[in-house]
C-alpha positions in Angstrom: 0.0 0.0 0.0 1.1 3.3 -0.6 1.5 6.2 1.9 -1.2 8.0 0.1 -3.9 5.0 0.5 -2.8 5.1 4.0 -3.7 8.3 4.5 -7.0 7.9 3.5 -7.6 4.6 4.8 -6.9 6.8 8.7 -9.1 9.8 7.6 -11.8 7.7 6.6 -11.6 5.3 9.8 -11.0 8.5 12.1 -14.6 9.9 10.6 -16.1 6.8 10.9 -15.7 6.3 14.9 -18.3 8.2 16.5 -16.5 9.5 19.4 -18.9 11.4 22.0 -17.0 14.5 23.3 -18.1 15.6 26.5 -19.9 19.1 26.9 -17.7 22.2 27.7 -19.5 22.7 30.9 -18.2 18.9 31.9 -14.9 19.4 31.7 -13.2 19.7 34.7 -9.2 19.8 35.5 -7.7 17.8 38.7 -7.5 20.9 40.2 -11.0 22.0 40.1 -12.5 18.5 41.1 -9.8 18.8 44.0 -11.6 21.8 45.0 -14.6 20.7 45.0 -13.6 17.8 46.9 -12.2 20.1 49.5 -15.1 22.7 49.9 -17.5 19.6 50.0 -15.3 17.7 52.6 -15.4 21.4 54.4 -19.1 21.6 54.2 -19.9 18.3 55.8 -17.4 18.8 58.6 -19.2 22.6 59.4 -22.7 20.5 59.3 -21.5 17.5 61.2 -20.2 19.8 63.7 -23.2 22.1 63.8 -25.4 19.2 64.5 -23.2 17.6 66.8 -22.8 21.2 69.1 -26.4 21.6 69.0 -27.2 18.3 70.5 -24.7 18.5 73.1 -26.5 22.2 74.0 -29.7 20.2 74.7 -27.8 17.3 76.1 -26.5 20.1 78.8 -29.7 22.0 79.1 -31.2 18.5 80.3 -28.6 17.7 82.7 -28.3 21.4 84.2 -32.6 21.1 84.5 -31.9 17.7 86.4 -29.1 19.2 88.5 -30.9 22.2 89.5 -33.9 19.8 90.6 -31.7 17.8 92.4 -30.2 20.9 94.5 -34.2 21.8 95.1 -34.8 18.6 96.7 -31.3 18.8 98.8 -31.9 22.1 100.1 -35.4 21.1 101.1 -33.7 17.4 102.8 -31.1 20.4 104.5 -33.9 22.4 105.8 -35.7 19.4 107.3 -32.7 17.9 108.8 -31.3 21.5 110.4 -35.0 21.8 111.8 -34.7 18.1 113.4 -30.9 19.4 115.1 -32.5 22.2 116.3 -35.1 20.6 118.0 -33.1 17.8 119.3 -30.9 20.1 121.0 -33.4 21.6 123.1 -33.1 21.0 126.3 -36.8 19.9 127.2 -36.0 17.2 124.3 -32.4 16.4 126.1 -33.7 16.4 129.4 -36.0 13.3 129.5 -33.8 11.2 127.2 -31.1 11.5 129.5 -33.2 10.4 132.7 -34.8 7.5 130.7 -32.3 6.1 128.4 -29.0 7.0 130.4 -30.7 7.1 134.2 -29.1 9.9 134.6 -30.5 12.4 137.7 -31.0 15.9 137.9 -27.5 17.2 139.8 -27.6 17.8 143.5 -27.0 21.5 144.5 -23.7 20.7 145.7 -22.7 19.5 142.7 -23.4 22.8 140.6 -20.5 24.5 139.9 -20.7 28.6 138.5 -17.9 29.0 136.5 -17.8 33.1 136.3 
């Protein structure tokens, strides 16, 4: 074959293909889909962490509504239990525990000392 048939054997075979080319809009360099990559990556990271801040908010709201509950019902257990002291410390509450449980007896005037 001659280098002229060639030639036209090529041309005819490169028309003959039917080779799709890809839109101009389509055509995107490694740097661009890198980019994109990047700025998506960055995007789901900002709404991860959005999501995840705003649960731990509630998460906290929650537990500071429990705690504060829970100090409520300890300051009223503190009350009661300050109340109780008070009133076992009295003397008229001291007085006939002592006789009955400890047989004690009420001191003999001798036995009075006055510290001054």
């Amino acid at each position: 074959m001659t280098i002229q048939k060639r030639m036209i054997q090529n041309t005819h075979i490169k028309h003959s293909r039917k080779v799709k080319e890809t839109p101009a809009f389509l055509n995107f360099n490694s740097r661009q889909i890198l980019t994109a990559f990047f700025l998506f990556v960055v995007l789901m990271g900002t709404s991860i962490g959005y999501v995840w801040s705003n649960f731990e908010y509630k998460q906290l709201g929650y537990n500071l509504s429990q705690l504060q509950q829970e100090e409520l019902r300890l300051l009223e257990v503190n009350r009661k239990l300050k109340l109780e002291l008070a009133m076992l410390r009295t003397p008229q509450n001291i007085e006939p525990k002592a006789i009955n449980k400890l047989e004690m007896k009420p001191p003999r005037p001798d036995q009075i000392i006055v510290l001054k």
